[in-house]
C-alpha positions in Angstrom: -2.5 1.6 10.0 -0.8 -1.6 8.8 0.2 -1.8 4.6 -2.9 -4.4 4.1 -5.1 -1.1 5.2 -3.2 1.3 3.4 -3.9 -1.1 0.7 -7.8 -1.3 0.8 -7.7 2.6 1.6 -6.7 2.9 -2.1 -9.6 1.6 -3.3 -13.1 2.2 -4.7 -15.4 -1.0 -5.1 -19.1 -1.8 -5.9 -20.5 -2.8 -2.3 -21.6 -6.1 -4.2 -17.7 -7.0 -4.2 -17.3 -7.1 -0.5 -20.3 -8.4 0.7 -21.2 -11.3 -2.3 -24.2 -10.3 -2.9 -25.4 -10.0 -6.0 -27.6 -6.5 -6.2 -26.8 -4.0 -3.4 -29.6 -1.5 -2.4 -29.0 -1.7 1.3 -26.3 -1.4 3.9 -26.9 -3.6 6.8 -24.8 -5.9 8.8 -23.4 -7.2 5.8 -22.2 -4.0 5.1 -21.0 -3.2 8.2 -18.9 -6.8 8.5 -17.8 -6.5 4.7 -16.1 -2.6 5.5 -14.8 -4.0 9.0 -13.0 -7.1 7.0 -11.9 -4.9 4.1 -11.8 -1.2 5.0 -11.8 0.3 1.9 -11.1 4.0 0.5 -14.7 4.2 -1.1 -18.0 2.9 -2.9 -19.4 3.8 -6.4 -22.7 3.0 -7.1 -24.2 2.5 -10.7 -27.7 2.2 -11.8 -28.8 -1.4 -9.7 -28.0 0.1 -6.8 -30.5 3.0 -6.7 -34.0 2.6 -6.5 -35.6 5.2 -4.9 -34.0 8.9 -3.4 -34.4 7.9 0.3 -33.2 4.6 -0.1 -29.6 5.7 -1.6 -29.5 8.7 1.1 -29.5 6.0 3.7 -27.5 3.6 1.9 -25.0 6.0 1.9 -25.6 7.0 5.5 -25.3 3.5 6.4 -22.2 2.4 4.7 -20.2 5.9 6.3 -21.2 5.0 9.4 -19.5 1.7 9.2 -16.2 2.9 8.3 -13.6 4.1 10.6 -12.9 6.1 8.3 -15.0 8.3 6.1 -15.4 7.0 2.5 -15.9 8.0 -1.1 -18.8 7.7 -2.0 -18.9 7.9 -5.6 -21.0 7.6 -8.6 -21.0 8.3 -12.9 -23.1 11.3 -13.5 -21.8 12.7 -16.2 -25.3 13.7 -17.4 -26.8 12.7 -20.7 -26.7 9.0 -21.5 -24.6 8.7 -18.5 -26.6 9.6 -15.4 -26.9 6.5 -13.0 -29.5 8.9 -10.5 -30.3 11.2 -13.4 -31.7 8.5 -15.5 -33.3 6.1 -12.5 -36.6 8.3 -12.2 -35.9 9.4 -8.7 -36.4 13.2 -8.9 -32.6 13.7 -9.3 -32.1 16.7 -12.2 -31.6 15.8 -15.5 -28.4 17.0 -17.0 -28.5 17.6 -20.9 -25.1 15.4 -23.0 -22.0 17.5 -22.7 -22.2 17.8 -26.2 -25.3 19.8 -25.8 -23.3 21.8 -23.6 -20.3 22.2 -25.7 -22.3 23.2 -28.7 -23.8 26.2 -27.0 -19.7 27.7 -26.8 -21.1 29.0 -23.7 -18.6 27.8 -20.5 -21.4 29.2 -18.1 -23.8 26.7 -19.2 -20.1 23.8 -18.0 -20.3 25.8 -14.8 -24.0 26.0 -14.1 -23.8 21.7 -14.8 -21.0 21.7 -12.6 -23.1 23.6 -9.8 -26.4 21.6 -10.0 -24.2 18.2 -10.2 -22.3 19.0 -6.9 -25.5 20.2 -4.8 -27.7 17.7 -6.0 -24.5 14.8 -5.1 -23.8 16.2 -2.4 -27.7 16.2 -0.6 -28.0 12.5 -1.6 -24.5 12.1 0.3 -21.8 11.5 -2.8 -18.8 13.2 -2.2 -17.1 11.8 -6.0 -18.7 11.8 -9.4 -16.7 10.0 -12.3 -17.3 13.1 -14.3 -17.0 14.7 -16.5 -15.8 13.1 -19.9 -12.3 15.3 -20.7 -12.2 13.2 -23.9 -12.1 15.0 -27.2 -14.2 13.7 -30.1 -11.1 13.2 -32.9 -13.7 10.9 -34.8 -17.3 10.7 -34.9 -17.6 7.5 -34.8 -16.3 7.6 -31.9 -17.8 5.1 -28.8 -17.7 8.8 -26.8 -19.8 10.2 -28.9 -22.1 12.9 -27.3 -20.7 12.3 -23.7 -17.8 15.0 -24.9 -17.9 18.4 -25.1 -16.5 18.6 -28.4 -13.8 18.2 -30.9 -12.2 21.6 -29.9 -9.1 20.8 -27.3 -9.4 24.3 -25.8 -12.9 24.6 -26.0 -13.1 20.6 -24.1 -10.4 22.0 -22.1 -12.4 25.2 -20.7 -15.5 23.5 -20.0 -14.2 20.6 -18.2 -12.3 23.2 -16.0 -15.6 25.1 -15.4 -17.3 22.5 -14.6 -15.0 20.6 -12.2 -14.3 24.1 -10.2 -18.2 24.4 -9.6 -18.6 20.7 -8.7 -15.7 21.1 -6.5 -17.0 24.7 -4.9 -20.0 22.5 -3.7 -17.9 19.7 -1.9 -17.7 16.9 -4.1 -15.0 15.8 -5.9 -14.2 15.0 -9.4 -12.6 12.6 -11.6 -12.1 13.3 -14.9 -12.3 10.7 -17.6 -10.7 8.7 -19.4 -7.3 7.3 -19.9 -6.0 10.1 -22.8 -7.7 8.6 -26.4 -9.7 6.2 -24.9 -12.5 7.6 -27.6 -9.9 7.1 -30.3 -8.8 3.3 -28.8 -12.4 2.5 -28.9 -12.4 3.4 -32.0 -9.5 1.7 -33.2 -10.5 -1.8 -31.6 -13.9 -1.6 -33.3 -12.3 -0.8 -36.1 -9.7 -3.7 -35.9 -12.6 -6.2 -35.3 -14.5 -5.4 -38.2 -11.2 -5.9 -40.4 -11.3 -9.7 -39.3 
């Protein structure tokens, strides 16, 4: 593999960036040419890109089958406000805010989230989920809001362990998020912008 493929391998796009076109919901031939000119590590899709259960399943289907080698396909379902299948009305389970979760105290509920995330990903063919939200709430005005667990480090701590081992015991992979204080940054820059 020469450096300009090692390159692309460490990457995760939206398929609208390699083929041009301006709403993806199918892999076809420009798919297939897009992957063959730049072989990169993996897909996400958000919420334009799904319309109907059996249209992502072979969307997905598609788009491995053009790479040489297999991708990530990836996606945000946290659950709550952030479900990109969850939210699209395509018989996908709907997953209550972490902060529901985190209220309860109750890391079974993290693990049980963690289980029916994974399965469900893993039948429509996702293999990465952008989830779940590590941040902790240190403000609550946060721009995180309800996508955390809580404003307990340990308690945050425990449940994003819980429900990253389940997600991860069902064969997808998880990505925790976000960059350390990103709640706190966003709250600072909205915070700076009103000042002016």
């Amino acid at each position: 593999m020469g450096i300009g493929d090692k390159i692309y391998q460490m990457m995760i796009v939206t398929p609208e960036s390699i083929t041009g076109v301006e709403k993806a919901t199918e892999a076809g031939e420009a798919t297939k040419a897009a992957i063959e000119k730049y072989p990169v590590g993996g897909l996400i899709y958000f919420s334009k890109n799904i319309v109907s259960e059996n249209q992502i399943k072979n969307m997905i289907n598609n788009s491995q089958s053009y790479s040489k080698i297999p991708l990530f396909i990836s996606v945000d379902e946290e659950g709550g406000r952030v479900a990109r299948l969850g939210n699209a009305d395509i018989g996908f389970p709907i997953i209550p805010s972490m902060k529901e979760i985190g209220d309860s105290n109750d890391i079974g509920k993290a693990s049980e989230i963690g289980e029916t995330l994974g399965t469900a990903l893993k039948e429509y063919g996702f293999n990465l989920n952008f989830a779940p939200d590590s941040d902790v709430v240190i403000n609550s005005a946060s721009s995180i809001g309800d996508r955390s667990f809580g404003s307990d480090p340990q308690l945050v701590g425990r449940m994003v362990s819980a429900e990253i081992r389940a997600m991860q015991s069902k064969g997808v992979s998880s990505c925790m998020k976000h960059f350390p204080g990103l709640g706190s940054a966003c709250l600072l820059y909205t915070s700076d912008a009103a000042d002016e």
